[in-house]
N, C-alpha and C positions, 0 to 999 in steps of 0.2 A: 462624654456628653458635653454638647456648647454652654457653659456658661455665661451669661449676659453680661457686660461691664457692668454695669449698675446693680449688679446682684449684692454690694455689699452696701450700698446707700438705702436707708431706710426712711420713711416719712419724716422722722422726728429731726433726722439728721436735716435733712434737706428743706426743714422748715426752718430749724436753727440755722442755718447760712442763706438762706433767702432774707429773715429776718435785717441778717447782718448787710446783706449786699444793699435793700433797702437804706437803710441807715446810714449807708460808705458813700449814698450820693446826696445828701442831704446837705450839705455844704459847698456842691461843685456847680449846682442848677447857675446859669446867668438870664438874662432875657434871652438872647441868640442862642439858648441852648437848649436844647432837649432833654429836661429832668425826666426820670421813670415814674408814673403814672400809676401802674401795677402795684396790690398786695402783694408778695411773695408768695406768702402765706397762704392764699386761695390754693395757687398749684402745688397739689399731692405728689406729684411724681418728676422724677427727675429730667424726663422727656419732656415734660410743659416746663419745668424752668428755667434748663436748656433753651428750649423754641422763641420762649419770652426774651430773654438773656440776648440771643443774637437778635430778634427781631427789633429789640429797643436800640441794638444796636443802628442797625439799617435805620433806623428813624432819626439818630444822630448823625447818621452817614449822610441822610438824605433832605439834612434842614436843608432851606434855600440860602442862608445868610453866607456870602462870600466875602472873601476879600481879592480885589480887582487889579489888574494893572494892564499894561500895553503886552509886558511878556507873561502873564500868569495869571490866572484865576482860580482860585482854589476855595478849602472850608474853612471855618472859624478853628483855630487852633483848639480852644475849650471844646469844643465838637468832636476831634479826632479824639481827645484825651478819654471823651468819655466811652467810645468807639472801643477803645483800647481796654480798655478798666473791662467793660461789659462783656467782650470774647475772652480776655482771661480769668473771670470769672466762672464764665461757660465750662472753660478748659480745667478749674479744676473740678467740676463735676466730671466731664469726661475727657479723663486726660489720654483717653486715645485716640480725640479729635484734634489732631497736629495741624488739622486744617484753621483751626480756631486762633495756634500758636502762629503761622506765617499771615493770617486777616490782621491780624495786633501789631505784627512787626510792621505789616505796610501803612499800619494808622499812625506810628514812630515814626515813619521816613517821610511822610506828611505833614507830622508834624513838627518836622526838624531835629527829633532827636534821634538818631544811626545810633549814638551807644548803646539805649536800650532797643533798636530793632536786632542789630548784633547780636547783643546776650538775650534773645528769644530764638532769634536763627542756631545758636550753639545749644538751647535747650533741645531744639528741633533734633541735633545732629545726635545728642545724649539718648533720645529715643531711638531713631532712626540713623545712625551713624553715616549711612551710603547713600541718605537722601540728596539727589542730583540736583534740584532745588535749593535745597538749604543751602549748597556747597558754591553754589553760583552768586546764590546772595551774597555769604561770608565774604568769598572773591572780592566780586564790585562793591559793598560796601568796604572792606577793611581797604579795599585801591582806595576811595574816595573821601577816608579818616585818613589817609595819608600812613596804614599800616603795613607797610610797602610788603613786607616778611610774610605777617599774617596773610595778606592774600597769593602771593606764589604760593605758600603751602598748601592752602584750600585750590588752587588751580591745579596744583601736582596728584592732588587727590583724588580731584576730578578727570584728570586727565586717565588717572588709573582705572576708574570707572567707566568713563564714559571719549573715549578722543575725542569723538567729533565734535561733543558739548564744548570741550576745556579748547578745541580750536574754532571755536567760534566764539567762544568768550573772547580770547585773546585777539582775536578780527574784530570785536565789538571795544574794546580798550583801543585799537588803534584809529580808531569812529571818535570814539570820546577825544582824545589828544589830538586829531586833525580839529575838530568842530572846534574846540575851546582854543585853538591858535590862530585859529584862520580870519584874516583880516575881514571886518567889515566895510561891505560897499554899497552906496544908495545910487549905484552907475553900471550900465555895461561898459568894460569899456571897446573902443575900438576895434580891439583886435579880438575878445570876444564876439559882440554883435555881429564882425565879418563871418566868424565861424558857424555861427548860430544861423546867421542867413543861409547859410551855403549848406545849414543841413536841411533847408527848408518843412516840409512837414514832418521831420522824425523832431520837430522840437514843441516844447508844449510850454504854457505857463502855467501853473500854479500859483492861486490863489487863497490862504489861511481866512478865514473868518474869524471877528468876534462877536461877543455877548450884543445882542439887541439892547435896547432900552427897552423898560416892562413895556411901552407903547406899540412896538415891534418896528420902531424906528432904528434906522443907525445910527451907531456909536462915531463919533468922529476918527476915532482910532480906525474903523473899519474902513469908513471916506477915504482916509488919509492913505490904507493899503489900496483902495481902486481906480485913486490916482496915479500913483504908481503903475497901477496894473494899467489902465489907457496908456502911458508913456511906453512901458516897455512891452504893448501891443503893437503902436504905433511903429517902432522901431524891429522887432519883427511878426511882420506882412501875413508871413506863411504858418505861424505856430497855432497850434490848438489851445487855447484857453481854458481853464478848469477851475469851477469856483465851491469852495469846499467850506460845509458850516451848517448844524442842521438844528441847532437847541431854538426850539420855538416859542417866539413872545406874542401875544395877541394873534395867533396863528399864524405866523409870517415865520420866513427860517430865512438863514445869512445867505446863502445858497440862493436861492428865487432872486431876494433884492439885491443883491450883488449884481448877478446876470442882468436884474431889470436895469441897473444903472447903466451898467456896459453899453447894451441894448442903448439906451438912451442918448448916450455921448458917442455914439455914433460906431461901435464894435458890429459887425456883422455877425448875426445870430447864430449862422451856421459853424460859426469857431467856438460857443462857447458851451459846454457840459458841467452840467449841477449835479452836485451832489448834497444832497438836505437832511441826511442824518447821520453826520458823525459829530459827535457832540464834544470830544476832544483833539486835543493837536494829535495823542495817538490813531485814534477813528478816522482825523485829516487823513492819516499814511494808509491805512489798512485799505479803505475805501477808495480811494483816490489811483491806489497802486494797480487795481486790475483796466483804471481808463488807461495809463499807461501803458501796460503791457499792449492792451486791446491794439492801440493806437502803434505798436512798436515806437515806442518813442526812447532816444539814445541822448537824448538831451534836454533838462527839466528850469526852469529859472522859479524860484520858489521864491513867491514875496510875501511878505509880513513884518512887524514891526519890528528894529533891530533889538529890542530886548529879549524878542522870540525866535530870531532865525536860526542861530546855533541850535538851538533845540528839535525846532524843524526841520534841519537839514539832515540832524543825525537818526530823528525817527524814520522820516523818508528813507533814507542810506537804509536803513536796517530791515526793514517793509517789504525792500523790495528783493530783497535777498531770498526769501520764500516764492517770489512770484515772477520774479523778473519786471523788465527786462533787467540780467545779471550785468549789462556793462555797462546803465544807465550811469549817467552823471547826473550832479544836483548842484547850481549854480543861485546860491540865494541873494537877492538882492532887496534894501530894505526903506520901509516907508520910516521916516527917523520920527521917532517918541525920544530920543535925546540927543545934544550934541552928538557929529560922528566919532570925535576922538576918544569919547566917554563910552561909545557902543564900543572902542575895540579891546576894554578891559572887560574880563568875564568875572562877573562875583563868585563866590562857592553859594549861594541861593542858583545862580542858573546852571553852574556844572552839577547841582543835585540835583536839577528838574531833570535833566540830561540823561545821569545815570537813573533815573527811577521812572519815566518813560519808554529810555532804553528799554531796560529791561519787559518792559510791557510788549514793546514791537517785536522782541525775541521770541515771546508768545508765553511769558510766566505771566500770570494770575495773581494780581496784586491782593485783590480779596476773592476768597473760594471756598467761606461757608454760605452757604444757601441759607436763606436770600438774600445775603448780602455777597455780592459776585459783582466783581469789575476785571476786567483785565489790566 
């Protein structure tokens, strides 16, 4: 006969650790954060304070309060923490919910800290030994702590399991090591542009969006990338235009105003294609990926700020591997937020945006408990 997990949790139990989980956030509240609200105590059953548990979570997941820049826009660090606290929590009420263990580890690589995403991925592996998930995290995090060993092992594992995973993992590390070497340039140059001319409409540009102002005005940053985009309009004729960015402020998306400024500076309308709802650099690739196929287009010039373009270049690369076109190229070119010589050093902040996008355009599920779900 099936017995239910929860068959040995009893009310009294589950009011005693509700009590506590109450209590464990009582010192972590800030202004910009989302303290828990809820009795514990009200919910009888394990199933309501489960439901509560993650849902308080999504409510930390889904403050507004960011923190901003040219390459990254992200959540209050205190906000992920509490993220993380709230699904482990969850998880040990039902610790068959492993889903609850990889939503936590992705609030970790959020929040900067791999060591403890790591040791929840290897609790993940103590459960489910063969999980091809867990095995692919282990991988590119322990590559990107610099655990050179520890990840060939978990790739050789996977490779046991699954080939095709463990060779496309290792095609996705040689993504990562071209992006983080590859020189930055706010130019075509010559002998480029000839090429690009000459492929006449199989080339296209691309275009990244940022954040509006609450007004639903433009960010200068975004100005800054559609000057650029006029220049290397101007320079080729024949490309289709693509402008990509959909988080809406006063009803307005990056996408519309973008195109309206083009529009206005004089681009001919018939080259340019909006897309108004991808709300990140990975939704830039996913969305973006089937105008190019559509378009057969064999050649991409993708512009945005240069603290962002490594990153962009490699979600694209990896996007379009699922959809084609399979021999596309991506030539990123960049509107400068810093010196250029300073853009051609890459932090360990942008080679971890890199592999933790990656991995999203691979198509893993950074968070996948319901309703808190992101890819």
């Amino acid at each position: 006969m099936y017995k239910p997990f929860t068959n040995r949790f009893q009310v009294k139990t589950i009011a005693a650790l509700a009590v506590g989980l109450a209590l464990s956030f009582q010192g972590i509240a800030a202004p910009t954060v989302i303290a828990p609200q809820a009795n514990y105590t009200d919910y009888v059953t394990q199933r309501q304070t489960v439901d509560l548990l993650v849902n308080e979570a999504l409510q930390a997941f889904k403050n507004p309060s960011r923190v901003s820049d040219a390459g990254f826009t992200g959540k209050l660090p205190s906000n992920l923490e509490i993220v993380a606290q709230k699904l482990l929590q969850a998880h040990k009420l039902e610790p068959y919910r492993v889903d609850l263990l990889f939503s936590a580890a992705s609030a970790y690589i959020y929040n900067n800290d791999v060591e403890k995403a790591l040791t929840i991925y290897r609790d993940i592996l103590d459960v489910a030994p063969d999980d091809i998930d867990a095995l692919i995290y282990l991988s590119a995090w322990s590559r990107f702590a610099g655990k050179t060993q520890d990840s060939e092992s978990y790739l050789k594992k996977l490779n046991e399991l699954n080939p095709n995973k463990a060779l496309e993992l290792a095609e996705f590390y040689k993504v990562i090591d071209r992006v983080t070497t590859m020189p930055i340039t706010d130019n075509l140059s010559p002998e480029l542009q000839k090429q690009l001319r000459e492929s006449g409409d199989n080339t296209a540009i691309v275009t990244l969006g940022y954040a509006l102002n609450p007004d639903g005005s433009m960010h200068d940053i975004l100005i800054k990338r559609l000057e650029k985009t006029l220049q290397i309009a101007k320079e080729l004729p024949d490309s289709i235009i693509l402008v990509t960015g959909g988080v809406p402020q006063n009803n307005k998306t990056e996408g519309k105003l973008m195109a309206d400024w083009l529009l206005k500076n004089g681009i001919d309308g018939k080259r340019i294609y909006q897309d108004n709802y991808a709300r990140t650099t990975v939704e830039n690739a996913l969305y973006s990926r089937y105008a190019l196929a559509k378009h057969r287009i064999k050649n991409t010039v993708l512009i945005s700020s240069g603290s962002h373009i490594r990153r962009a270049d490699a979600i694209f690369t990896l996007a379009s591997w699922e959809t084609g076109p399979r021999d596309i190229q991506f030539y990123g070119i960049v509107a400068l937020d810093k010196p250029l010589a300073e853009l051609q050093k890459v932090s360990q902040k942008d080679i971890q945006g890199i592999y933790r996008d990656g991995l999203k355009a691979l198509g893993l599920w950074s968070f996948r408990s319901y309703p808190l779900e992101e890819r």
